[in-house]
C-alpha positions in Angstrom: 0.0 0.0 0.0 3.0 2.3 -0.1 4.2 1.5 -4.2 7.3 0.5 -2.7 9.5 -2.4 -2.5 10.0 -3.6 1.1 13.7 -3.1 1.0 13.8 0.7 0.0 11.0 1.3 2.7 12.7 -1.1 5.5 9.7 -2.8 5.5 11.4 -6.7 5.5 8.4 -8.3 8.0 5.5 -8.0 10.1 8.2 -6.5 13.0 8.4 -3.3 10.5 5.0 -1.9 10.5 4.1 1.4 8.8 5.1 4.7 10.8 3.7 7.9 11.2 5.8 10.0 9.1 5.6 7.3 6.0 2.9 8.1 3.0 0.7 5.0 2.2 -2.5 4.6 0.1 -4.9 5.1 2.8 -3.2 8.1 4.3 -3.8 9.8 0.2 -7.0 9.1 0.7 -8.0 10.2 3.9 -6.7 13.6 2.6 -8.5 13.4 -0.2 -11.8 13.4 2.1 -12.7 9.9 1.8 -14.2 8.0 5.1 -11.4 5.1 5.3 -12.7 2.4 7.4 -10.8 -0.4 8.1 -11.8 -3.4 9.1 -10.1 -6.5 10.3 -6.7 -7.5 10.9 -3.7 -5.3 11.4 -0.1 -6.1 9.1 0.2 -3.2 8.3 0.2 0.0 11.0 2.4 0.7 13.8 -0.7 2.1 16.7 0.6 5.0 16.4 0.6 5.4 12.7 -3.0 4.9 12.7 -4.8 8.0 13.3 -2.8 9.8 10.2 -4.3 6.9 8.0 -7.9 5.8 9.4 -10.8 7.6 9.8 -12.5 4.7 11.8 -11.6 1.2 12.8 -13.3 -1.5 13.5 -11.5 -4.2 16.2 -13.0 -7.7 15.9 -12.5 -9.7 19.4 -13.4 -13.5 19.4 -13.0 -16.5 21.2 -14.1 -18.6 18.9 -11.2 -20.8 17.2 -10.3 -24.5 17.0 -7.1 -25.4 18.5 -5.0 -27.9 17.5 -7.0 -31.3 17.4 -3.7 -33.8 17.6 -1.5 -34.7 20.9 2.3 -33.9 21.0 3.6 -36.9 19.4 0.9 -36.8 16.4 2.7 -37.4 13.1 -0.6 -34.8 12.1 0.6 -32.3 14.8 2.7 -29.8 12.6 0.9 -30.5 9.5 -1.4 -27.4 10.4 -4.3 -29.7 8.9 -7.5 -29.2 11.6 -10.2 -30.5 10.1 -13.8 -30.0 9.9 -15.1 -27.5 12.5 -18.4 -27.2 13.9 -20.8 -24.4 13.7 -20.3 -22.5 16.9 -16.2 -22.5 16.2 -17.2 -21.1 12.4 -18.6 -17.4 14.8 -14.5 -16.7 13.5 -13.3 -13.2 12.9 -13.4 -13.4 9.4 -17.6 -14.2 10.3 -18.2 -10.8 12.6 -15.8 -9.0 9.7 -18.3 -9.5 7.2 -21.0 -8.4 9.9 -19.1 -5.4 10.1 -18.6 -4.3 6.6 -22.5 -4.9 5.7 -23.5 -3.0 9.0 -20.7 -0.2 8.1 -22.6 -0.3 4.3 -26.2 0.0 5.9 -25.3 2.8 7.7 -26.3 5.3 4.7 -22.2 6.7 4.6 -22.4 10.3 4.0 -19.0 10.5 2.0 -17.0 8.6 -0.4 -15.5 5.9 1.5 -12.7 3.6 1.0 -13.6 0.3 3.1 -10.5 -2.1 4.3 -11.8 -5.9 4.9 -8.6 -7.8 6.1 -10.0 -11.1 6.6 -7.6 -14.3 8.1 -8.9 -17.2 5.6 -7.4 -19.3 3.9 -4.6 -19.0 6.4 -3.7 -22.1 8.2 -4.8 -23.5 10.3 -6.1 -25.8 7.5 -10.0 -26.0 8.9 -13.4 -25.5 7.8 -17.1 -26.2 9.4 -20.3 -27.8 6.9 -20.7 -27.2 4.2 -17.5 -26.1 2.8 -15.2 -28.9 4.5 -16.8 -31.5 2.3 -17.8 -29.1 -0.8 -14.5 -30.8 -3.1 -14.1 -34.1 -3.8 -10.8 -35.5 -2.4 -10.1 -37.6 -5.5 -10.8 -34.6 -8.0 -8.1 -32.2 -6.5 -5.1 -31.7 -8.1 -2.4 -33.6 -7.1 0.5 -31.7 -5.2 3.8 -31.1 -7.2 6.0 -34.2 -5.9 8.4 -33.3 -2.9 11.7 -33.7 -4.8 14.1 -31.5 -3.3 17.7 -32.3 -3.9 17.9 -28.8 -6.4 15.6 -26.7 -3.8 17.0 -24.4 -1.4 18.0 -26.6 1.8 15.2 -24.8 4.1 12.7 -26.7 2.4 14.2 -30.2 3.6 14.3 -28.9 6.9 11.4 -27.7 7.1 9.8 -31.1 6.0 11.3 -33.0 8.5 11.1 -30.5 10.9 7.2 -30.3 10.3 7.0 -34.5 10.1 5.8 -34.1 6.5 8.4 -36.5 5.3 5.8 -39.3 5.3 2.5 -37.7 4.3 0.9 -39.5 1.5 -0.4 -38.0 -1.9 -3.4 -38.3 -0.1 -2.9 -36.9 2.8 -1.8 -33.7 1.0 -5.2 -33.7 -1.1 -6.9 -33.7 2.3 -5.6 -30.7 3.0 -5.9 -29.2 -0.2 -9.8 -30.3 -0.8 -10.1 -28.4 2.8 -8.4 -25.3 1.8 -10.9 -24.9 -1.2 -13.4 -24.9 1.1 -11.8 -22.5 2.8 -11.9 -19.9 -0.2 -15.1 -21.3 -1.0 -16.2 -19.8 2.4 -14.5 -16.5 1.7 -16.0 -15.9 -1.5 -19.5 -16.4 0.2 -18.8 -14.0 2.7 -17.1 -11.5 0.5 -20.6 -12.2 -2.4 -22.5 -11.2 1.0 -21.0 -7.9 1.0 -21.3 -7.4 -2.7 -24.7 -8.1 -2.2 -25.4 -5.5 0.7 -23.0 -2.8 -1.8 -25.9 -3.2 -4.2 -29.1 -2.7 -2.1 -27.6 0.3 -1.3 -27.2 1.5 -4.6 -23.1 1.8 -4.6 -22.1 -1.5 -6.9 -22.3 0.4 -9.8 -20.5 3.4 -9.1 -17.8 1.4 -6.5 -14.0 0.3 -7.4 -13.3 -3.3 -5.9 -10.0 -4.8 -5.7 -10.0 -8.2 -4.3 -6.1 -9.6 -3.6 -4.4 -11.9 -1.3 -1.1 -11.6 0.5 0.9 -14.7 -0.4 -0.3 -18.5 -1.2 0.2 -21.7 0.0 2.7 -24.8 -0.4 -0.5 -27.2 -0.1 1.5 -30.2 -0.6 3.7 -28.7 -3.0 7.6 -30.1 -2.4 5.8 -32.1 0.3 5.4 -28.7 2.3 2.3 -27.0 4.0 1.6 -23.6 4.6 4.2 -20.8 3.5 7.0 -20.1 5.4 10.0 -19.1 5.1 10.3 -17.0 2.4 10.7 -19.0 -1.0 9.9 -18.1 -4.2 8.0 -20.7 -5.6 5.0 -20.0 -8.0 2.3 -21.4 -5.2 3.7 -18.8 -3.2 4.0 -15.4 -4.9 1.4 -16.1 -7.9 -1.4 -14.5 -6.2 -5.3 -13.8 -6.6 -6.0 -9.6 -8.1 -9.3 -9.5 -8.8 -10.3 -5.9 -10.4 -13.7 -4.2 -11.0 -13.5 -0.9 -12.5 -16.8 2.0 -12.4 -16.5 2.5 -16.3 -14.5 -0.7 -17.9 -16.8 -2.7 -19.5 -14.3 -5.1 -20.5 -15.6 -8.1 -17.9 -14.6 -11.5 -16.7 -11.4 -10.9 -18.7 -8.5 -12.9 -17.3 -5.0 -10.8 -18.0 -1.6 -13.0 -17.9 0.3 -9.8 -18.1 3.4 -9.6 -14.9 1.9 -7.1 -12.4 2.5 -6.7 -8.9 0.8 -5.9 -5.7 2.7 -2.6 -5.7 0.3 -1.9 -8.7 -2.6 -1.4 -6.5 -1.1 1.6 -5.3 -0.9 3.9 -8.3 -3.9 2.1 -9.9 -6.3 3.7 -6.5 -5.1 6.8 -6.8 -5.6 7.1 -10.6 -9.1 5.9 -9.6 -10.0 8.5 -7.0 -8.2 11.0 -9.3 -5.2 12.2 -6.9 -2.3 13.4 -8.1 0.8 12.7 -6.3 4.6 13.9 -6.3 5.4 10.9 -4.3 8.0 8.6 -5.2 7.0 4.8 -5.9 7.8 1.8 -8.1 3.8 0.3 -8.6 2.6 0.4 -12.2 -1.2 2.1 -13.1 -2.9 -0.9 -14.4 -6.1 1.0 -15.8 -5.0 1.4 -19.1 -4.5 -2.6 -19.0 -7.4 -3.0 -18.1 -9.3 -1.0 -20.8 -7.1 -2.6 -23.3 -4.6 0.4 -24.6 -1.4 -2.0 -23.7 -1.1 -5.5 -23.6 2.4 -5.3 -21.5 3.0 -3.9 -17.9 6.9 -5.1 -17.4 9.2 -7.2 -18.2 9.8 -8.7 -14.8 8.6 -9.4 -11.2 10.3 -9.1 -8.2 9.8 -10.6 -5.2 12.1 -10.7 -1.8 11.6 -11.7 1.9 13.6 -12.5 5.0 13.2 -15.4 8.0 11.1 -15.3 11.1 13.1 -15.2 14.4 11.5 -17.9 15.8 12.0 -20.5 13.1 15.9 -21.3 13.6 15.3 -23.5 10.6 15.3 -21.0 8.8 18.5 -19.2 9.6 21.7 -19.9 7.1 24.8 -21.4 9.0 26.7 -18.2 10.7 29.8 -19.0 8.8 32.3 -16.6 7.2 32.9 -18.5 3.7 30.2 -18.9 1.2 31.2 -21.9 -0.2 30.8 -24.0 2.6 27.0 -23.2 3.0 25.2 -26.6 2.8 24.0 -27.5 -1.0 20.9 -25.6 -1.8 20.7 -22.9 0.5 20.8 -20.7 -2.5 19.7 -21.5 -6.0 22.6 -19.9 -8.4 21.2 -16.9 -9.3 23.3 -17.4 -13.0 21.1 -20.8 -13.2 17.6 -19.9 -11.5 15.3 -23.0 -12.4 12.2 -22.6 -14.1 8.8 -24.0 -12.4 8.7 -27.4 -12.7 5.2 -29.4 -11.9 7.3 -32.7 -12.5 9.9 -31.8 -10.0 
């Protein structure tokens, strides 16, 4: 949200939030005299960064959430793979967001308003209640990529055995990928029930929606679950942007043009029409979108760092390169291409 890469904003991980003195999207608009209202959860704003940025936020506080099912010594116990939940554990945040935005919506707003839904799912834990848990066949999924690792950075074979995948089954893996379907399944329901309260109110037509997630999900992939650390695999950084524009026709178009989520920044603005001296690296994508280029760069860029608190993570603290461990680093003279066969 700031059209910048992380490492010329010092913005590496979720201990780097956003600070006062730092422009951002929401900040623009605020100034512009749009209502922000943000709702959900926060990865984005140091506390006291938020008053510069937020015109109202809405704090969801529940209790309800499934712990982890399996004892200690439960090959299942890392996997992050719940289960089905039941009804009373689905009252989640994600459910009192979506109670939030339509109450926000039926509220009559008496200004242009920018409205912020962070919502948790799909994020592991891998768990779902009726009817979404059982909503994809287990034999129809896709199977995962195999978990050949021998030219993958050596994180990923630590993090295997580390996580007791090493001996999940193909079908093991395709119960937890049948379950995060249903996961999205359950997000586009609650996201359709917000559409559908943006049109009763009359504000579909003349509303700009931007739909995106974060970062993926191994699901099996390499033999891995969930995302960390920071790789750069396809399932990981190929995310979801979902666009609708007041005044592009051009609909259900599906664009396989490299963009970025630094793009959402400059593509807002040119939206609500501000005009900015600010210095950032995100590409406009409307005229993409109404068709007057077919190319937005040449490249994507992508770059992370390791969570504290996953020491299987860190690189050996040695002073010679070439004795790191095989794989640590792909050769960045030989970067493999995405292979689903490998």
């Amino acid at each position: 949200f700031t059209g910048q890469y992380v490492h010329s904003n010092n913005h590496r991980s979720l201990y780097q939030l956003l600070q006062p003195h730092e422009e951002n999207l929401f900040k623009f608009l605020k100034d512009k005299g749009y209502e922000v209202i943000w709702i959900g959860r926060n990865d984005l704003f140091r506390k006291d960064s938020i008053k510069g940025s937020i015109s109202k936020r809405f704090r969801i506080k529940t209790k309800s959430y499934k712990t982890n099912p399996y004892p200690l010594n439960h090959s299942m116990r890392k996997s992050f793979y719940f289960g089905e939940r039941t009804e009373e554990e689905s009252k989640d945040i994600d459910y009192y967001i979506t109670q939030e935005a339509i109450n926000y919506l039926n509220s009559n707003p008496g200004k242009p308003f920018c409205l912020l839904i962070a919502m948790n799912f799909p994020h592991p834990p891998y768990t779902v209640e009726a009817p979404f848990f059982s909503m994809y066949d287990r034999e129809n999924v896709p199977a995962p990529i195999p978990s050949k690792l021998e030219d993958k950075p050596e994180f990923m074979r630590l993090i295997q055995e580390r996580y007791g995948l090493t001996n999940f089954t193909k079908e093991d893996f395709k119960e937890i990928i049948a379950t995060y379907y249903g996961m999205v399944s359950r997000v586009d329901h609650q996201f359709g029930l917000i559409i559908k309260q943006l049109k009763e109110i009359g504000a579909y037509n003349n509303s700009a929606i931007a739909f995106f997630a974060d970062h993926g999900d191994f699901l099996g992939d390499y033999g891995l679950t969930e995302k960390w650390p920071t790789a750069f695999q396809d399932c990981l950084i190929n995310i979801p942007l979902i666009l609708k524009i007041p005044g592009i026709e051009r609909k259900n178009v599906i664009y396989d043009q490299l963009v970025q989520s630094i793009d959402i920044f400059p593509t807002i603005l040119d939206i609500a029409q501000i005009n900015t001296q600010y210095t950032h690296f995100g590409k406009n994508l409307i005229p993409l979108l109404q068709g007057h280029v077919t190319k937005v760069r040449n490249a994507v860029f992508a770059e992370g760092g390791y969570n504290p608190r996953e020491p299987q993570c860190f690189e050996p603290v040695i002073s010679s390169p070439e004795l790191i461990g095989i794989g640590i680093y792909y050769d960045k003279t030989n970067i493999p291409k995405e292979d689903r066969s490998t």
